[in-house]
Steps between C-alpha positions, in 0.01 A plus 500: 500500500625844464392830448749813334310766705629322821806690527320868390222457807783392758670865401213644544489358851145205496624266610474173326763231691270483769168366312722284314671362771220426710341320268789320415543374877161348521516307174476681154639354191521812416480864588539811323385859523183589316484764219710801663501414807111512645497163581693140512406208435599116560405180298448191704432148423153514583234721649536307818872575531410888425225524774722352786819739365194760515418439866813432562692824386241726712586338760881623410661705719683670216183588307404860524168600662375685177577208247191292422571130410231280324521160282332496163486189266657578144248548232607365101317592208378830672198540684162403366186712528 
């Protein structure tokens, strides 16, 4: 995963290790800033896996008080009407 604006929102002081990290110490496959820098996000093996790393990263010590941290299954082939 990657993203080139990375480097251009940590200049511009959001910070973006400590999403990543987090969600990266309770279990992501993957993690990666969203976009420029709104949001992260982590893949997981299964919406089970990303509802306990959900619970479980709230109940982080290290997670700021004004970050809000939900699970969300993956939707292919867009969503249908």
């Amino acid at each position: 995963l990657g993203n080139d604006l990375s480097h251009a929102a940590e200049m511009l002081g959001i910070e973006v290790a400590r999403p990543v990290h987090l969600l990266n110490k309770h279990g992501a496959l993957g993690a990666q800033m969203s976009g420029s820098g709104a949001a992260s996000f982590g893949l997981f093996a299964d919406i089970d896996s990303a509802e306990r790393a959900t619970q479980a990263i709230r109940a982080d010590a290290d997670l700021p008080r004004d970050y809000a941290v939900f699970s969300a299954p993956l939707i292919a082939g867009g969503v249908q009407r």
